[in-house]
C-alpha positions as CSV (number, residue, x, y, z in Angstrom):
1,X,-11.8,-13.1,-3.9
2,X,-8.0,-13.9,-4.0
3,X,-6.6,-15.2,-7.0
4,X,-2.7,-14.2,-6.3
5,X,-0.7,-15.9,-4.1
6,X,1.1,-13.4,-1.3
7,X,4.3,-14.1,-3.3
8,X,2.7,-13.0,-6.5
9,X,1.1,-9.8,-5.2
10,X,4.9,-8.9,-3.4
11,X,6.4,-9.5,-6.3
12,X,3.7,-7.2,-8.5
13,X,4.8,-4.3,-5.7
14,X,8.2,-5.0,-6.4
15,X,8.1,-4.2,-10.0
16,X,6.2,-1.1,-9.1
17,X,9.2,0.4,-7.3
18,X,11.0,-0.2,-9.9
19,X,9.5,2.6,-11.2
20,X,9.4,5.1,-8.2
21,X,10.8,8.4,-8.2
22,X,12.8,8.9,-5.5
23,X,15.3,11.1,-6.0
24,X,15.5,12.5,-2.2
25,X,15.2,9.8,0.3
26,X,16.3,7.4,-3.0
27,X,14.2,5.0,-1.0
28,X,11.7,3.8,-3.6
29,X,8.7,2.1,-2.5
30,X,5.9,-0.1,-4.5
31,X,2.5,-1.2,-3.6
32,X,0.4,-3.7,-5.4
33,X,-3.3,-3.8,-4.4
34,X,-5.9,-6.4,-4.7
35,X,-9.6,-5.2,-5.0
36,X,-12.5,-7.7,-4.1
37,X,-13.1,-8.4,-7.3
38,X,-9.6,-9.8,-7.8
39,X,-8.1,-6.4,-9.7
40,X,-4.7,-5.3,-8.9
41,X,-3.8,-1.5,-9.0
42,X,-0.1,-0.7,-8.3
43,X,1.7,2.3,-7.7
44,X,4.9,3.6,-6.0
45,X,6.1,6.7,-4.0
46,X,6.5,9.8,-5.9
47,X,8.6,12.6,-4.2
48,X,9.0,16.6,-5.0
49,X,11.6,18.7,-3.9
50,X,8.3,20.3,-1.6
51,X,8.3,17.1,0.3
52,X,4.7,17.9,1.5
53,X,3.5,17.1,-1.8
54,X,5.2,13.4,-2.0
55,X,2.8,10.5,-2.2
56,X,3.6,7.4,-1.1
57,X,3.3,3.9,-3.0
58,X,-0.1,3.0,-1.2
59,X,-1.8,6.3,-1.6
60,X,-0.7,6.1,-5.7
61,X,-2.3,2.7,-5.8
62,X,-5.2,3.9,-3.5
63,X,-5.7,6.5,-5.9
64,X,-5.3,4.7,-9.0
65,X,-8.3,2.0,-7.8
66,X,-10.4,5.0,-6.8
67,X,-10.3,6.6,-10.2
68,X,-10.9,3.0,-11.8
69,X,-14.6,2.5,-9.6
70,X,-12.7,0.4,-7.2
71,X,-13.5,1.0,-3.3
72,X,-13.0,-2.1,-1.5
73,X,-10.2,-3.8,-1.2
74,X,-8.7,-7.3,0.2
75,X,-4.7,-7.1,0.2
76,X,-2.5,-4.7,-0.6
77,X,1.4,-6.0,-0.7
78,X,4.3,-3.2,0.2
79,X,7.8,-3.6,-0.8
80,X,11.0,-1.8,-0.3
81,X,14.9,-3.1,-1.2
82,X,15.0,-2.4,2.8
83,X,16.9,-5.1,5.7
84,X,13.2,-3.9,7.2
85,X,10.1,-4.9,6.6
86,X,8.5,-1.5,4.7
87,X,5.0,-0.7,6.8
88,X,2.6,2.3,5.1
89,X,3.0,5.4,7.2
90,X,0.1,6.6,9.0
91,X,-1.2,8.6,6.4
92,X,-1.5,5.8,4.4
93,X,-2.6,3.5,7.2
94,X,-5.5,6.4,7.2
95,X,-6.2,6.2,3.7
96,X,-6.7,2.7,3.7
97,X,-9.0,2.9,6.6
98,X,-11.3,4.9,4.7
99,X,-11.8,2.3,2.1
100,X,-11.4,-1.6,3.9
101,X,-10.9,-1.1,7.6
102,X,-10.1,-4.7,7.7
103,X,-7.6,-5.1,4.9
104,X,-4.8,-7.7,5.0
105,X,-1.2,-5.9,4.9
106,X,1.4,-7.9,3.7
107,X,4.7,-5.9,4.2
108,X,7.8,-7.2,2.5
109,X,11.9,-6.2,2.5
110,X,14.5,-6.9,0.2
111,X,15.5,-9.9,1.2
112,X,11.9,-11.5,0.3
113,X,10.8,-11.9,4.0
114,X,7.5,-10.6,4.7
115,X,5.2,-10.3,7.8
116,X,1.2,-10.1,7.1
117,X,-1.1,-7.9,9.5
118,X,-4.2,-6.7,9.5
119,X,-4.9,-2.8,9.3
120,X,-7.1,-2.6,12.9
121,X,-3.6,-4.1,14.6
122,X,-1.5,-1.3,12.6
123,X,-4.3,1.4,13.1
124,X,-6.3,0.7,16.2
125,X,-8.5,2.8,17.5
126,X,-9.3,4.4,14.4
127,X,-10.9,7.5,13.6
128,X,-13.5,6.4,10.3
129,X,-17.1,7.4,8.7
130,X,-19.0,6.2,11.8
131,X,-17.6,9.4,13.9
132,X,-19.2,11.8,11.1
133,X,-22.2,10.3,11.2
């Protein structure tokens, strides 16, 4: 069920970079997600000077559903104060996966552009739960 509009849900992720911690790449990144039941978790990129253990914006909000019962999800939004359009890593393109193979990713720059795809055009040939079955 969506109940935001792709403008709202950008401009949710938006607000959670605001509060990123960045202090390395000072690129701070925020994420809003939309779960099916029309819930939005946000989060944004946390760094540490052992840059193995940063998390990025999508993982923190993938987490954050996870931890609230939520496991399926429709949208998530992705902004960055970039002149490019901010697209999850492959980590998080993994993570997601796991969750709602078929999620909408709505991936938005500064300049409030954004482009929409789906995760099986940004991850194909995906390895998920069917391989360990």
């Amino acid at each position: 069920m969506i109940l935001l509009t792709d403008r709202e849900l950008i401009e949710m992720a938006k607000t959670a970079s605001s509060h990123a911690y960045s202090p390395y790449s000072r690129f701070s990144v925020g994420a809003a997600l939309e779960c099916t039941d029309g819930t939005v978790v946000t989060g944004c990129n946390v760094e540490n000077a052992a840059l193995g253990c940063t998390i990025c914006a999508e993982r923190t909000a993938v987490c954050k559903a996870v931890s609230m019962g939520k496991r399926r999800f429709v949208r998530i939004a992705i902004y960055a104060d970039s002149p490019d359009y901010c697209t999850p890593c492959g980590t998080c393109r993994q993570v997601l996966n796991e969750f709602s193979p078929d999620i909408e990713v709505l991936c938005a720059r500064g300049d409030g552009r954004y482009v929409s795809y789906r995760l099986r055009d940004l991850l194909p040939l995906s390895f998920g739960s069917s391989f360990l079955e």
